[in-house]
Structure formats: C-alpha cells, structure tokens
C-alpha positions as CSV (number, residue, x, y, z in Angstrom):
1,X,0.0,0.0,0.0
2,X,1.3,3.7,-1.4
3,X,0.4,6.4,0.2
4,X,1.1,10.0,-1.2
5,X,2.1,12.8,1.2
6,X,1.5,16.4,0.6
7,X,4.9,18.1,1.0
8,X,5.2,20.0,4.2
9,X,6.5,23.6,3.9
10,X,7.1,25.2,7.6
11,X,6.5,28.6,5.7
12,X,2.7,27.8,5.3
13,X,2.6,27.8,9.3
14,X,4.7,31.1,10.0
15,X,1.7,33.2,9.1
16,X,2.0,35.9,12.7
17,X,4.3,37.3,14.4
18,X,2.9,34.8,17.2
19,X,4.2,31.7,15.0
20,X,7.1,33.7,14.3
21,X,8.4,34.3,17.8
22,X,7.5,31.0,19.2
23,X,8.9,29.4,16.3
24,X,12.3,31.2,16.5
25,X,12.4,31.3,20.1
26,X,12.5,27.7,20.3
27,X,14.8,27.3,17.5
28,X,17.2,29.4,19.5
29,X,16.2,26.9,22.6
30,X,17.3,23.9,21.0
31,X,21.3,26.3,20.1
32,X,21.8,24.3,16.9
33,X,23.7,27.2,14.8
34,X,22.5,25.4,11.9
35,X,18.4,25.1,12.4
36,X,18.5,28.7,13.5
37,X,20.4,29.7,9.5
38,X,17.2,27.5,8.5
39,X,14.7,29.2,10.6
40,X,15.4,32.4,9.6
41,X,15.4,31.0,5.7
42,X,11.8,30.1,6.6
43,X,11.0,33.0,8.3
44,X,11.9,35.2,5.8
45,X,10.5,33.7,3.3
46,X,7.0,33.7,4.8
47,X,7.7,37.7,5.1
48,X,8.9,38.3,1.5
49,X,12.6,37.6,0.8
50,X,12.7,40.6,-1.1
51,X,11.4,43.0,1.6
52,X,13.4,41.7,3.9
53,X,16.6,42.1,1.6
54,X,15.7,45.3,0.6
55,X,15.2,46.5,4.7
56,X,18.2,44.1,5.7
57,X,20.5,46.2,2.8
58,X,21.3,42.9,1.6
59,X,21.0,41.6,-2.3
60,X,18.3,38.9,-2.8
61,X,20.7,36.9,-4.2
62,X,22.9,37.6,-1.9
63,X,20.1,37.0,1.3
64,X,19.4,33.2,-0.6
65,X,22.9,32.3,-0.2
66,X,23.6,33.0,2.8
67,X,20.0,31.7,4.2
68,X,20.2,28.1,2.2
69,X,21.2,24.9,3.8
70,X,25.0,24.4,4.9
71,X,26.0,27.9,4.3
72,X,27.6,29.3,6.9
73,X,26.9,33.3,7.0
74,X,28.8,35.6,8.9
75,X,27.0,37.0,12.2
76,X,26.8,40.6,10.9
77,X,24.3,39.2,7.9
78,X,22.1,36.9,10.3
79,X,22.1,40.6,12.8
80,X,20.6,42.2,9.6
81,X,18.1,40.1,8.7
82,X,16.8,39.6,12.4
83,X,16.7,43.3,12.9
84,X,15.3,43.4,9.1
85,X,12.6,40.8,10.3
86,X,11.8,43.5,13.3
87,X,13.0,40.6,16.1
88,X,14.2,41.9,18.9
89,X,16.8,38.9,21.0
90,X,17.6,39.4,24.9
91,X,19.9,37.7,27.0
92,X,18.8,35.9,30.0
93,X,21.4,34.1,32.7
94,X,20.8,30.4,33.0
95,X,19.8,28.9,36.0
C-alpha cells in the first residue's frame, strides 16, 4: 500500500508574528547554529525575501545564499536580517 504525502512547507505555518516568535524562540532553545540559518530561511521567506533584503541592505541573491542549507553566513548578515525581520533577542542568565 502507497500512500502520497503532501509536501510539508514550515512557511505555510509562519503566518504571525505569534508563529514567528515561538517558532524562533524555540529554535534558538534547541542552540543548533545550523536550524537557526534555517529558521530564519523560513522565516523570511514567509515575510517576503525581497522585503526583507531590501530592509536588511542585503541583495536577494545575496540573502538566498547566505540563508540556504550548509551555508555558513557571517554574524553581521544573520544581525541584519533579524533586525530586518523586526526581532528583537535578549539575554537571560541560565539557572
């Protein structure tokens, strides 16, 4: 028996800010360096990959790249597109 599975597409459930925060919050939980460069590839693509190059000052191109799977972006671009997302990250002291 075959069964055929709609493709899942995590941008189709980042549709608030809610889903947004929760989403990246426990993304940045979890402190895999590498889901979080995914995250944010979801997250801006649910938000318009060209607004948020254009508010980041980054190329589109240039925002896919560094956003894709196994690329390994410097911090000053992922600090551009979280500010560009309007995400504000604290600090808080572990217990």
């Amino acid at each position: 028996m075959t069964e055929n599975l709609l493709p899942f597409d995590m941008v189709t459930l980042l549709d608030s800010d809610e889903a947004i925060c929760e989403y990246l919050s426990q993304v940045l939980e979890d402190g895999d360096s590498d889901e979080l460069i995914r995250a944010l590839g979801y997250i801006t693509r649910a938000c318009g990959m060209a607004n948020v190059a254009e508010r980041s000052g980054l190329g589109r191109e240039s925002l896919y790249k560094a956003l894709k799977p196994g690329a390994k972006p410097r911090f000053d671009t992922i600090f551009k597109v979280i500010r560009a997302l309007g995400v504000k990250l604290t600090a808080e002291r572990l217990a």
